[in-house]
LOKOL-79382 format. One record per residue (C-alpha): residue number from 1; residue in three letters; x, y, z. Coordinates in nm, 2 decimals, padded with zeros to 4 digits. Layout:
% LOKOL-79382
+-----+-----+--------+--------+--------+
|   n | res |     xx |     yy |     zz |
+-----+-----+--------+--------+--------+
| NUM | Ala |      X |      Y |      Z |
...
+-----+-----+--------+--------+--------+
***
This chain:
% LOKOL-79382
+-----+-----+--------+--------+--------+
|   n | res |     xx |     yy |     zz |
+-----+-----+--------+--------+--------+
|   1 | Unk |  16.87 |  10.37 |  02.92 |
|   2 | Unk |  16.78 |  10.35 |  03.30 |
|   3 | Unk |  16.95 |  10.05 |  03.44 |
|   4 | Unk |  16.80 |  09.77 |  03.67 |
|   5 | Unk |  16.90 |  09.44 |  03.82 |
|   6 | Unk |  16.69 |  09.12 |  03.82 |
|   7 | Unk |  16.77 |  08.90 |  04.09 |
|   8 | Unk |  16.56 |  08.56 |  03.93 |
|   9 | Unk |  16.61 |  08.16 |  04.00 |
|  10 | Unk |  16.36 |  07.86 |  04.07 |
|  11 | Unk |  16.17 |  07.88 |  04.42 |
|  12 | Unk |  16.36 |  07.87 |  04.74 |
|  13 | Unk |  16.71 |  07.95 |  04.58 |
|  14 | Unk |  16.82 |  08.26 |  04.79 |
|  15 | Unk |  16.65 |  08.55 |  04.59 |
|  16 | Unk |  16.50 |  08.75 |  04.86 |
|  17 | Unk |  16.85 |  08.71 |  05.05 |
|  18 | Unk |  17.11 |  08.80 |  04.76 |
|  19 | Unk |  16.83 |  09.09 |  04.66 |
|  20 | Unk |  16.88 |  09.28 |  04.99 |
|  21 | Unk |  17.28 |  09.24 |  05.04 |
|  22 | Unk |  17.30 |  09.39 |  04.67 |
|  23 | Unk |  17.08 |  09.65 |  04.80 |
|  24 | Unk |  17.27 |  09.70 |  05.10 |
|  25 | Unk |  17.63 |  09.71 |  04.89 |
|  26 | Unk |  17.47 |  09.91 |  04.54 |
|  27 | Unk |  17.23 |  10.16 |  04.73 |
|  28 | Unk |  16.97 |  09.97 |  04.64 |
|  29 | Unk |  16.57 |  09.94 |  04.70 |
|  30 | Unk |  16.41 |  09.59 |  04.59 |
|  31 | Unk |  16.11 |  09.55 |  04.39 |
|  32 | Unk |  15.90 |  09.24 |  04.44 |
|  33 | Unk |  15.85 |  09.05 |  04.12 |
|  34 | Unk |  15.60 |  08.74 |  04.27 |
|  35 | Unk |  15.27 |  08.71 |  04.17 |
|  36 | Unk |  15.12 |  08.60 |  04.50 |
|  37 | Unk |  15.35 |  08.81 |  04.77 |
|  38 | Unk |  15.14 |  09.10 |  04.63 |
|  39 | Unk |  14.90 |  09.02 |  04.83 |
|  40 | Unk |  14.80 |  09.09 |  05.18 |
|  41 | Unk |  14.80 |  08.83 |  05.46 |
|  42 | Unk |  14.97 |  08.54 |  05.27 |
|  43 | Unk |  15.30 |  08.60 |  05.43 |
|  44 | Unk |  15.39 |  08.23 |  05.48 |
|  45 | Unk |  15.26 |  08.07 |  05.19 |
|  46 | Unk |  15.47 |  08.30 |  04.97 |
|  47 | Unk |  15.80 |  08.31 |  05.20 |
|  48 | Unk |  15.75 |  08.74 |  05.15 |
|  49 | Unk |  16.04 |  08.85 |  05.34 |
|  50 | Unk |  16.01 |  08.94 |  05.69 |
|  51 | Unk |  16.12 |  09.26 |  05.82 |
|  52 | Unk |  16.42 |  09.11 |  05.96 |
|  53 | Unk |  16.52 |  08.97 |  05.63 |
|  54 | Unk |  16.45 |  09.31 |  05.43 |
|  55 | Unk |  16.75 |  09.39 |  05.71 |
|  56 | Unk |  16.63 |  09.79 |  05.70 |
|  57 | Unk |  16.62 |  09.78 |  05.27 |
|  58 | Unk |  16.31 |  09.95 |  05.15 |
|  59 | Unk |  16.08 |  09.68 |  04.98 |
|  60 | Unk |  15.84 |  09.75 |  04.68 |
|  61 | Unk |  15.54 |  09.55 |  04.54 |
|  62 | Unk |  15.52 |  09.35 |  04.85 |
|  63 | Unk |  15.13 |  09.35 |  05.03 |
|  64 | Unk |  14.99 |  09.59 |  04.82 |
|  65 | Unk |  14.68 |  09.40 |  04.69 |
|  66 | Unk |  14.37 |  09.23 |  04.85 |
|  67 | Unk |  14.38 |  08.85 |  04.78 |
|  68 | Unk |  14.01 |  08.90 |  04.60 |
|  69 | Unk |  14.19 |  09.07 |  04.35 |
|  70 | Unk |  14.30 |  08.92 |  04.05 |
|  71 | Unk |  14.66 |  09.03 |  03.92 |
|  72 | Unk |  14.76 |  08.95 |  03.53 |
|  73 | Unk |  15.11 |  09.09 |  03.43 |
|  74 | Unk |  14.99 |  09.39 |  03.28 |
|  75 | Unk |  14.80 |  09.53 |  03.55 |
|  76 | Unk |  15.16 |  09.44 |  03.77 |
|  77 | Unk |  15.37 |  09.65 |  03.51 |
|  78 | Unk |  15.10 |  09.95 |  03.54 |
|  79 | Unk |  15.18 |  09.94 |  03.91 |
|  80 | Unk |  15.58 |  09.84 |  03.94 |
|  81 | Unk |  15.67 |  10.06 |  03.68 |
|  82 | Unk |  15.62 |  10.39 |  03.84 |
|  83 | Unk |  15.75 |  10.25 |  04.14 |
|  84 | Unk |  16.08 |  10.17 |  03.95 |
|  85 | Unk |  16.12 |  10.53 |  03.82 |
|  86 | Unk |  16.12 |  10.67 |  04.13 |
|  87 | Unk |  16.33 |  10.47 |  04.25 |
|  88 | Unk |  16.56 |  10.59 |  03.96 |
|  89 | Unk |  16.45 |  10.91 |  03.99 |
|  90 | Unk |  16.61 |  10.92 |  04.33 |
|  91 | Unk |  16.94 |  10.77 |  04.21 |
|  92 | Unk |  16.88 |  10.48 |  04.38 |
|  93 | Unk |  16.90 |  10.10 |  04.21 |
|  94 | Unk |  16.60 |  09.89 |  04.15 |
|  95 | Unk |  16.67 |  09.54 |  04.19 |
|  96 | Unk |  16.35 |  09.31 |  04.11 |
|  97 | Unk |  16.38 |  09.01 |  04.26 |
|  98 | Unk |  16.13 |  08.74 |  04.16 |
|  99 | Unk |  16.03 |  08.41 |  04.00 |
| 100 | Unk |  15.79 |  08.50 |  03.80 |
| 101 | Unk |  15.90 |  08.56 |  03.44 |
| 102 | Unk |  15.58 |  08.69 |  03.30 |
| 103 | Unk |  15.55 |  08.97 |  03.50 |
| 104 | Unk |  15.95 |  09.05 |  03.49 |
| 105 | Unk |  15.95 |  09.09 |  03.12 |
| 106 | Unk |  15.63 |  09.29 |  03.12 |
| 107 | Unk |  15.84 |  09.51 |  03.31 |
| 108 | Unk |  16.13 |  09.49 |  03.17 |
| 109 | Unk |  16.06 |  09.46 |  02.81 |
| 110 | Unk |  15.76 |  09.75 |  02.84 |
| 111 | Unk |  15.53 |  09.58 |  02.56 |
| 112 | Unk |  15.17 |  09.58 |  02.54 |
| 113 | Unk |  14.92 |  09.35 |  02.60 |
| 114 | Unk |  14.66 |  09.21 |  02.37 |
| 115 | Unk |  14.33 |  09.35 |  02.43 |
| 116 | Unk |  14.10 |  09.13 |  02.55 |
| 117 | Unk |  13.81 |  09.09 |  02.91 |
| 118 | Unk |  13.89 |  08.81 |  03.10 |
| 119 | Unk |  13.59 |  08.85 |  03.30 |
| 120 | Unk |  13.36 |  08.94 |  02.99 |
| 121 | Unk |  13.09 |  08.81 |  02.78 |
| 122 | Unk |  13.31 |  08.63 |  02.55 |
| 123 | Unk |  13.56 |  08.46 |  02.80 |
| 124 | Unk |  13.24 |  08.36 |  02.98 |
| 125 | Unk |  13.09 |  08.22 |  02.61 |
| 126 | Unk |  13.45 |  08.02 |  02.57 |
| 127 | Unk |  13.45 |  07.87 |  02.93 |
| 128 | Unk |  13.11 |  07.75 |  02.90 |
| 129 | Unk |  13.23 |  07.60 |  02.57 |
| 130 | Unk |  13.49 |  07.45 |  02.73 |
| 131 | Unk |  13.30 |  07.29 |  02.98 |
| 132 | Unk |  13.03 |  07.10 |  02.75 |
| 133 | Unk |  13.25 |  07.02 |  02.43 |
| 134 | Unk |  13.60 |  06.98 |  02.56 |
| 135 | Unk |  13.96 |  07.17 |  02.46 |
| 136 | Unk |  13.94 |  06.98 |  02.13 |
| 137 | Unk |  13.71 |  07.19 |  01.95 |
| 138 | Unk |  13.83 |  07.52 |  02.08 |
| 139 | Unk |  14.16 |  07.43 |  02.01 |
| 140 | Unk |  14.08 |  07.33 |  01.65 |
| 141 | Unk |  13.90 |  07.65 |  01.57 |
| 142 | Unk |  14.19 |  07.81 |  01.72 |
| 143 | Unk |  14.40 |  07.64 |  01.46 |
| 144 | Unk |  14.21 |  07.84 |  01.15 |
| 145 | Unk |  14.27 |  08.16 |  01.29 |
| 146 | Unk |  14.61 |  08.17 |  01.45 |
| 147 | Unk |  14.74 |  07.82 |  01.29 |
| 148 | Unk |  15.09 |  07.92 |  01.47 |
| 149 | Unk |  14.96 |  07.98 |  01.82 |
| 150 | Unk |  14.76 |  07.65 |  01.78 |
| 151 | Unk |  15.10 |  07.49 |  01.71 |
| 152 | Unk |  15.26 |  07.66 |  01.97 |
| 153 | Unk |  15.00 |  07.58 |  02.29 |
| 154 | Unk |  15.02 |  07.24 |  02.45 |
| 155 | Unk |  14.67 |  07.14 |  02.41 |
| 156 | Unk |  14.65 |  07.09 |  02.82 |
| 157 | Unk |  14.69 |  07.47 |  02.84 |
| 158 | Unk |  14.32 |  07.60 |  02.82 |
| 159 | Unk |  14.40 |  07.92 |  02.99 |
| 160 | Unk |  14.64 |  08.02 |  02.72 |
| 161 | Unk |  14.39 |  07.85 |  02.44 |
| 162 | Unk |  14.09 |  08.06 |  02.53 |
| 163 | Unk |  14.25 |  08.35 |  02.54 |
| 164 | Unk |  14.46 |  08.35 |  02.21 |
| 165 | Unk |  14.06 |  08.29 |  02.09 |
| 166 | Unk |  13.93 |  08.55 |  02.31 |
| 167 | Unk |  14.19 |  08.80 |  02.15 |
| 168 | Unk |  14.09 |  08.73 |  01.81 |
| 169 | Unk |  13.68 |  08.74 |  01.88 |
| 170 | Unk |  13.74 |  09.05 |  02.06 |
| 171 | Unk |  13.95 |  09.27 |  01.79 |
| 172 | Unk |  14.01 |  09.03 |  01.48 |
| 173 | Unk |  14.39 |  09.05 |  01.54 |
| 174 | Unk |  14.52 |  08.74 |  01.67 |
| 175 | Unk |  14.76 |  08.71 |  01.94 |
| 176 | Unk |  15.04 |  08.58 |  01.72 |
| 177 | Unk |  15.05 |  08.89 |  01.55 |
| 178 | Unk |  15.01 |  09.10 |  01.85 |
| 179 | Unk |  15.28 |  08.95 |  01.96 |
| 180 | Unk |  15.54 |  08.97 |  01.67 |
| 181 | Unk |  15.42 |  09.35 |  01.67 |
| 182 | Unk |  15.50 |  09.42 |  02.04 |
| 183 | Unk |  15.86 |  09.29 |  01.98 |
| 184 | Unk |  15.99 |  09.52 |  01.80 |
| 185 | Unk |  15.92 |  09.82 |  02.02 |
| 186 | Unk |  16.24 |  09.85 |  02.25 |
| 187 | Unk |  16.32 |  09.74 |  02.63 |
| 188 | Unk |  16.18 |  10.01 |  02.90 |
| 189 | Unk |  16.52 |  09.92 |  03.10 |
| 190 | Unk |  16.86 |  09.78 |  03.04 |
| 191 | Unk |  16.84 |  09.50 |  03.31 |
| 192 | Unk |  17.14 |  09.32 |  03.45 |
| 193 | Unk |  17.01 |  08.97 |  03.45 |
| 194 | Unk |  17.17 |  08.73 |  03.78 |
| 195 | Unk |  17.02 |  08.37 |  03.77 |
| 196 | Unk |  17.05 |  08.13 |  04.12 |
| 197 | Unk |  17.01 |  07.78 |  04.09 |
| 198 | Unk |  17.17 |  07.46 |  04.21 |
| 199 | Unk |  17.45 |  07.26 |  04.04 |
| 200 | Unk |  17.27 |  06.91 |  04.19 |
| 201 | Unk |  16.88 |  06.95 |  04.12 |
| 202 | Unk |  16.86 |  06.72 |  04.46 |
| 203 | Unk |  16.99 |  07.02 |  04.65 |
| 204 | Unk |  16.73 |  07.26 |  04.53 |
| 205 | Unk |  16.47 |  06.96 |  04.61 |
| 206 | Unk |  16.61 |  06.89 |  04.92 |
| 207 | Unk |  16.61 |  07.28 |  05.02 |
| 208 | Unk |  16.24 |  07.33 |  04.90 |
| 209 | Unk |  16.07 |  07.02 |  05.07 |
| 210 | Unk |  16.26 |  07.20 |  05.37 |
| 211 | Unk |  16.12 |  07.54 |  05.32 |
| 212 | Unk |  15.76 |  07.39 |  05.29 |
| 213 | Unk |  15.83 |  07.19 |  05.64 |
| 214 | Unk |  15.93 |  07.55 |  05.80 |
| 215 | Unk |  15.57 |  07.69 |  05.61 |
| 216 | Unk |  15.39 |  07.45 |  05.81 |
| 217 | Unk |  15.53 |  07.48 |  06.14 |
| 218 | Unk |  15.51 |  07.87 |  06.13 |
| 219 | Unk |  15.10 |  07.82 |  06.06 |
| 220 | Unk |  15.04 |  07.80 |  05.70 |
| 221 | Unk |  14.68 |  07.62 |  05.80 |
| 222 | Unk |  14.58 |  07.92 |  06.08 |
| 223 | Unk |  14.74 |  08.16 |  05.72 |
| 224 | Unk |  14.47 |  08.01 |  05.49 |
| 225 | Unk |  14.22 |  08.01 |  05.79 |
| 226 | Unk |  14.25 |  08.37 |  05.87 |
| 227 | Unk |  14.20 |  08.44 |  05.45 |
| 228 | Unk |  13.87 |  08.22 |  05.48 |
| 229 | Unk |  13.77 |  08.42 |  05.80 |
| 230 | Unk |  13.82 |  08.77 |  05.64 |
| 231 | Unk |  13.57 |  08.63 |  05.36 |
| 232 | Unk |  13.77 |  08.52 |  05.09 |
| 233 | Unk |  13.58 |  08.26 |  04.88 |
| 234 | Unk |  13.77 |  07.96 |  04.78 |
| 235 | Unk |  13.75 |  08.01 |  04.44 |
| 236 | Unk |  14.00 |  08.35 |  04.47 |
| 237 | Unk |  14.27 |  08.28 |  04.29 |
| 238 | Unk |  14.51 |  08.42 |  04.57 |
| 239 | Unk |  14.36 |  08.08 |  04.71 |
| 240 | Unk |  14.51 |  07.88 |  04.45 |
| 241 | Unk |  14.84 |  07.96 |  04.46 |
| 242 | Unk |  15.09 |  07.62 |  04.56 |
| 243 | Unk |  15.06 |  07.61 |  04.94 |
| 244 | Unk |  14.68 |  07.73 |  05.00 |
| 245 | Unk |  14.53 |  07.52 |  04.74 |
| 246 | Unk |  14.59 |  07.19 |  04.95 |
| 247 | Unk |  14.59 |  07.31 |  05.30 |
| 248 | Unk |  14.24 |  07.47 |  05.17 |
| 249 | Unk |  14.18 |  07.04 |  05.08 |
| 250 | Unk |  14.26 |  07.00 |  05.47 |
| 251 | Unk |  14.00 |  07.30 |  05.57 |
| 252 | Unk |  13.73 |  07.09 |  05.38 |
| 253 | Unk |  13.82 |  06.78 |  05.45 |
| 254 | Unk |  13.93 |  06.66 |  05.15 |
| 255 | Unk |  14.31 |  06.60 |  05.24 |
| 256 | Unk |  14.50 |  06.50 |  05.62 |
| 257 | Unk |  14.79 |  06.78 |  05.68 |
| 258 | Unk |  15.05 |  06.50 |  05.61 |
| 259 | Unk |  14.87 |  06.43 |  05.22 |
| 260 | Unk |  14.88 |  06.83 |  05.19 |
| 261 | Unk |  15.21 |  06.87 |  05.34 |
| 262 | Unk |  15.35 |  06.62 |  05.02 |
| 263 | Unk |  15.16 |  06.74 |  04.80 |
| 264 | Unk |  15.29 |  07.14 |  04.82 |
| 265 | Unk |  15.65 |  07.02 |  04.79 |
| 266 | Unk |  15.55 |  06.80 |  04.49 |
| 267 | Unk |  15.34 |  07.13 |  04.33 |
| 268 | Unk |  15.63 |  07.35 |  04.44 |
| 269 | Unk |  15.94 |  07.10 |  04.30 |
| 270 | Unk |  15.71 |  07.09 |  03.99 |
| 271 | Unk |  15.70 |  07.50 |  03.96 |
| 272 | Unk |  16.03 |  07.52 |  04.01 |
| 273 | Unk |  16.14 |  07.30 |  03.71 |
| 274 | Unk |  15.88 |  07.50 |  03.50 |
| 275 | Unk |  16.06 |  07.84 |  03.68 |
| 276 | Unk |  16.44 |  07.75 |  03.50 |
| 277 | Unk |  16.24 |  07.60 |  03.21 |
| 278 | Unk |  16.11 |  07.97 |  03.14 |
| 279 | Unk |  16.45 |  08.16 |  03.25 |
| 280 | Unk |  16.67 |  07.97 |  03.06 |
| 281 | Unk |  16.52 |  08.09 |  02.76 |
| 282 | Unk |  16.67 |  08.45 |  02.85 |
| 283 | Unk |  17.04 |  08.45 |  02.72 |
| 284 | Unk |  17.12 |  08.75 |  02.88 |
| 285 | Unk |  17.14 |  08.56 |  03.23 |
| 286 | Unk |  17.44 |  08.55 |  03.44 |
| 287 | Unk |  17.38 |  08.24 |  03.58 |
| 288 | Unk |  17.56 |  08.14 |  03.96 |
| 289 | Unk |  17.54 |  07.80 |  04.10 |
| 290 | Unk |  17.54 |  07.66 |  04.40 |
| 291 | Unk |  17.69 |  07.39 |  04.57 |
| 292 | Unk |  17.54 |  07.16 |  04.84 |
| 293 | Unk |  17.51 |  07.47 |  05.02 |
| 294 | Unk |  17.46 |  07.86 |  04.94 |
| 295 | Unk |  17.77 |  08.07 |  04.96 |
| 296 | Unk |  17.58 |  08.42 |  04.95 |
| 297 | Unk |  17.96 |  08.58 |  05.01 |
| 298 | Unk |  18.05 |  08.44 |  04.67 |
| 299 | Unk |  17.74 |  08.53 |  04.52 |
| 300 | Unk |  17.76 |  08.87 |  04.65 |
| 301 | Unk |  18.12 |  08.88 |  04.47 |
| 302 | Unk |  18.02 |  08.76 |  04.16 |
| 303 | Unk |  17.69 |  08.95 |  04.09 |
| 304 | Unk |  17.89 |  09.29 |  04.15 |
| 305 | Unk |  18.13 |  09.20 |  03.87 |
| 306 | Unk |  17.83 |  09.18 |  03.66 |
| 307 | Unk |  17.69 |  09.48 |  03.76 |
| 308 | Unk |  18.05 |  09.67 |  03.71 |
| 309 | Unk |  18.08 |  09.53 |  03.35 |
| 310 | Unk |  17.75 |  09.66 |  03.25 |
| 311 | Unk |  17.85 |  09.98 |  03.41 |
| 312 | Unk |  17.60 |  09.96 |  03.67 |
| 313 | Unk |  17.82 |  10.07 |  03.98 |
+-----+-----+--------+--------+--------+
***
């Protein structure tokens, strides 16, 4: 099976920077795994690499997509994957490097996706639900048709509740079953899995409320302007990713800088806790930790015994 490497961790923990020195030492090309640094002119809020950072390493998946788009993991695997073969095709490494799970084992694992229109007549019939009844009801009738995905959603998680509903109204398969089907079809790759994260979780809080100062001074407000300018609405949800959200509050008057400023490292501390919540759920993770400070050299050193015991290099 066609090997890979997944470079994953928790916001702001040196992904992007061990990604391109494995590249560099394994003749590598890295494949952007982040659901917002897809798209085009949100440089800053995402922290996409800069082409000093990529340090001359061909970068994949990075700016491809105009922020009215909307992106689910599917429609990310229909795009990464070929990117990823020819990659391999040229006997070159892929290294995805990303936080976002989702769309990693989309890739990785190469199963389907229930049917269903997000943007049609149903999911429309469910929102407006939704808005004049509540997530109670929903999530009761939810309960008689797919009685394990009932028990499985927190009942604060509408997006996930109306779509296990819209699944079922759509084909009469619910998305439990879906599910338990798509797991037995194989992996699409055999993926070395390398994990960052802190030993102290005050370090990685310390580091992100430091990375979110730097987002600021480098002009995450003129960044959310210039999106407003080119005529994104504020409704795209490019626009509601941690970072634009609240400096859009500022644009609109609804925040100071200083209220928005706290409130993206609170939203991005947050997302990274749910980040290792999600990976540690993967076994297969080598997992490296750092100290007060990151020690890339030893990381660099570790990550390629991984890769030689799985027979990677």
């Amino acid at each position: 099976m066609n090997k890979v490497v997944c470079v994953v961790g928790p916001t702001a923990c040196g992904k992007t920077t061990l990604g391109v020195l494995l590249a560099k030492d394994h003749n590598g090309e890295v494949v952007s795994a982040d659901s917002m640094q897809i798209y085009r002119g949100m440089t800053i809020g995402t922290a996409a690499p800069t082409e000093a950072e990529m340090d001359g390493v061909p970068h994949h998946m990075i700016a491809v997509a105009d922020p009215a788009e909307n992106w689910s993991a599917a429609r990310y695997a229909e795009a990464a994957v070929p990117v990823i073969d020819d990659i391999l095709a040229r006997g070159r490494l892929p290294i995805l490097v990303g936080g976002t799970g989702l769309w990693l084992d989309a890739v990785i694992q190469g199963r389907t996706f229930a049917p269903g229109s997000a943007g049609g007549e149903i999911r429309k019939r469910l929102q407006d639900r939704l808005a004049a009844e509540g997530i109670a009801p929903l999530l009761e009738e939810l309960r008689q048709v797919d009685p394990a995905a009932a028990e499985r959603l927190h009942p604060s998680d509408e997006k996930r509740i109306l779509r296990a509903l819209e699944v079922y109204l759509e084909t009469g398969t619910t998305i439990t079953a879906h599910n338990l089907e798509t797991q037995k079809i194989p992996p699409r790759y055999d993926a070395v899995w390398i994990g960052l994260q802190f030993a102290d979780r005050a370090d990685m809080r310390a580091l992100i409320d430091r990375r979110v100062d730097r987002m600021a001074e480098a002009g995450l407000l003129d960044e959310v302007k210039a999106l407003l300018a080119r005529g994104l609405p504020p409704d795209a949800t490019a626009l509601q990713a941690i970072g634009y959200k609240e400096f859009l509050g500022v644009l609109e008057g609804r925040a100071t800088e200083a209220e928005a400023l706290e409130e993206v490292k609170l939203r991005s501390r947050q997302y990274a806790k749910r980040q290792l919540t999600w990976l540690r759920r993967n076994p297969a993770i080598h997992w490296i930790f750092w100290d007060k400070e990151r020690d890339f050299v030893r990381a660099c050193q570790a990550s390629t015994g991984f890769l030689r015991a799985a027979g990677v290099c």
